[in-house]
C-alpha angles and dihedrals in degrees: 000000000000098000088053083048088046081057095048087056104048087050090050094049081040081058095045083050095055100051088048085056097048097045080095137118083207097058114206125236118254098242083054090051088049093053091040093051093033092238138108124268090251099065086049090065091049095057089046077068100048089046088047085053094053088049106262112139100226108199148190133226132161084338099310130104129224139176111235116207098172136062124198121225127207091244111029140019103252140184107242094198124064128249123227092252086060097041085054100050091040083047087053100043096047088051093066089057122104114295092241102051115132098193097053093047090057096047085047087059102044094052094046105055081036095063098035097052095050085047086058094044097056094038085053099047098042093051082055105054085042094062087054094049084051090047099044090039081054087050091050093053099052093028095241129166115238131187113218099217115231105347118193113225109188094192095065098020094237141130114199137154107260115203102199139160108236123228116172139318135250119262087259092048089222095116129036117211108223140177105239108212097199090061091025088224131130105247144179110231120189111236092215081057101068124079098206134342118238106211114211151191108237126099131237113285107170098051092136107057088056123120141146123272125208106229101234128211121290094018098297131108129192151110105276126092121220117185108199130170113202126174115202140187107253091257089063087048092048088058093038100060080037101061101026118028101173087069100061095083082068096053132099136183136205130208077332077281107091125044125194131181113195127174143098121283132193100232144006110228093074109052087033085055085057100046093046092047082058099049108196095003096091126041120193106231091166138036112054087202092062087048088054090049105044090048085056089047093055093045086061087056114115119186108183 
């Protein structure tokens, strides 16, 4: 009994997993879901129905899911998902409806599990990123290698196991910047992208290549300077503040029509990775790099 209710319990965190994957503007392929979660791609789909019954809308672009939470209207940038706040004060009108009334005991339902089973998701997921910020902060203190178990890297599609040495972690702890013995280079390493943390028992070898990274805009750190102009349509710019803040100082407007973002970035593949994810909403009017390397990003595109 114990071990079928251990089982349950592994399928339902392999479910919390997969929402957290898919909260993406990227989107992932379904093999690469498969090797991230250690199923088969079968049992993915499968999953794609069961999110679809609890009221996630699972889609598909250029081969990749993705799980979309937000709707665009003709005349304003909404949520499509409701806060806490709404869902409380629907919940409370409807309630003052008549007793037998089929339609408001569906929507009752709907809101609810909907909002329950967010709320679990979050709670889940953030216990669990909580426990590897204690484990690396542990390996920190008594300079301990540790290896970050199947760690999913997007610019590169691969999941692979990564032994580093920590060193500390960004102001938003969301990333830990870590010296990778294999390419014997400091790195930032995103803690929702690994899978589990090996703790070990060797010490620290490489102390003296250490050193502290600046996170860079758009989740990238490095040397290089990029300058880059973009304009975007104000959906682009939305999504833009929302999933990366510290960009916004470096964003304009213009007649709340026209949108820009200017300013020098580290690195290409992440803001190329958001353009190409909002196809037709940004155009690059500055950084001929960025243009090079979006046109070899596109040639690599496949769509059969």
């Amino acid at each position: 009994m114990a071990k079928a209710s251990n089982i349950e319990q592994q399928k339902i965190l392999r479910v919390f997993k997969l929402i957290t994957l898919l909260r993406s503007n990227i989107g992932r392929p379904v093999h690469k879901l498969a090797e991230t979660l250690g199923t088969d791609t079968r049992t993915i789909y499968r999953y794609f129905k069961l999110l679809e019954a609890l009221g996630f809308q699972v889609v598909k672009e250029h081969s990749k899911f993705k799980i979309i939470d937000r709707v665009e209207s003709s005349h304003e940038y909404n949520y499509g998902t409701f806060s806490e706040e709404e869902i409380e004060f629907v919940g409370s009108l409807l309630k003052k409806q008549p007793k037998k009334n089929l339609m408001k005991d569906s929507i009752l339902q709907k809101i609810t599990l909907r909002s329950d089973f967010r709320q679990g998701v979050n709670q889940l997921f953030n216990a669990n990123l909580g426990l590897f910020v204690d484990q690396l902060s542990e390996a920190i203190k008594s300079k301990t290698q540790v290896i970050l178990k199947d760690y999913y890297a997007p610019s590169s599609e691969t999941v692979s196991d990564r032994l580093i040495e920590p060193v500390n972690f960004n102001k938003n702890f969301d990333s830990i910047h870590a010296f990778e013995v294999e390419s014997e280079m400091m790195k930032v390493f995103k803690i929702e992208r690994i899978a589990a943390i090996m703790l070990t028992s060797n010490s620290f070898e490489f102390e003296s290549m250490h050193e502290t990274l600046e996170q860079g805009l758009f989740g990238f750190s490095g040397k290089n300077n990029f300058q880059i102009q973009l304009q975007m349509t104000r959906k682009a710019y939305q999504l833009m503040i929302e999933e990366y803040p510290d960009a916004k100082p470096y964003t304009s407007t213009k007649n709340h029509k026209k949108y820009f973002f200017e300013g020098q970035i580290p690195q290409l593949p992440g803001i190329a990775r958001f353009i190409l994810g909002l196809p037709g909403e940004i155009k690059v009017l500055e950084g001929e790099e960025l243009k090079e390397y979006l046109e070899q990003q596109m040639k690599k595109a496949k769509f059969w």
